[in-house]
C-alpha positions, 0 to 999 in steps of 0.5 A: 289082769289075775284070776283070783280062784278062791278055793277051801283047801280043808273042805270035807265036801267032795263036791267043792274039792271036785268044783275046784279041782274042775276050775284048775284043770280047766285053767291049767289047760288053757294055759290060762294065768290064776292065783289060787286064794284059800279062804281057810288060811286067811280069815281076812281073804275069806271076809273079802271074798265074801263081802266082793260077791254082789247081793243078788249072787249071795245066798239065801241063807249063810255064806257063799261056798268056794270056789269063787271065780274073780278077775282082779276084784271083779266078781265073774261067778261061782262054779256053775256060772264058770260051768254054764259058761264053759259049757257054751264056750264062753270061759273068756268072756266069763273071766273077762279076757279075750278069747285065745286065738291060734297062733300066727305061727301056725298058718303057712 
């Protein structure tokens, strides 16, 4: 399984270099295996991303804005289903893995 985070590197927002710049400190952290995807590079990453969303999470009007979040070709959300997810501790469940156990190592 890969996480595949779609990002625009050449964004001018700065809300959406924040959004992604949030997901990869957070995956980062956890350790947790991702490709980054930059729509701005390829036009056709960009035309599958937006064609894998599923009709009810695309917007009303225009595009879906990076970042988006799959797992392998799996749609798991955009940033604020990945921040209402990591606000409840569900980020694995999200991303569609089983949560990080401690390690046996550890215990005496």
């Amino acid at each position: 399984m890969v996480i595949r985070l779609f990002i625009a590197s050449s964004s001018c927002s700065v809300a959406i270099k924040k959004r992604q710049q949030d997901i990869v400190q957070f995956l980062e952290a956890n350790k947790i295996e991702f490709e980054e995807v930059d729509i701005t590079m390829s036009e056709d990453q960009r035309h599958w991303m937006y064609k894998h969303i599923p009709q009810d999470k695309q917007p009303a009007q225009g595009n879906p804005l990076p970042p988006q979040i799959f797992s392998d070709d799996q749609y798991c959300g955009d940033y604020d289903s990945f921040f209402e997810a990591k606000e409840s501790n569900t980020v694995f469940t999200f991303l569609g893995m089983k949560p990080n156990l401690a390690s046996k190592e550890s215990e005496p």
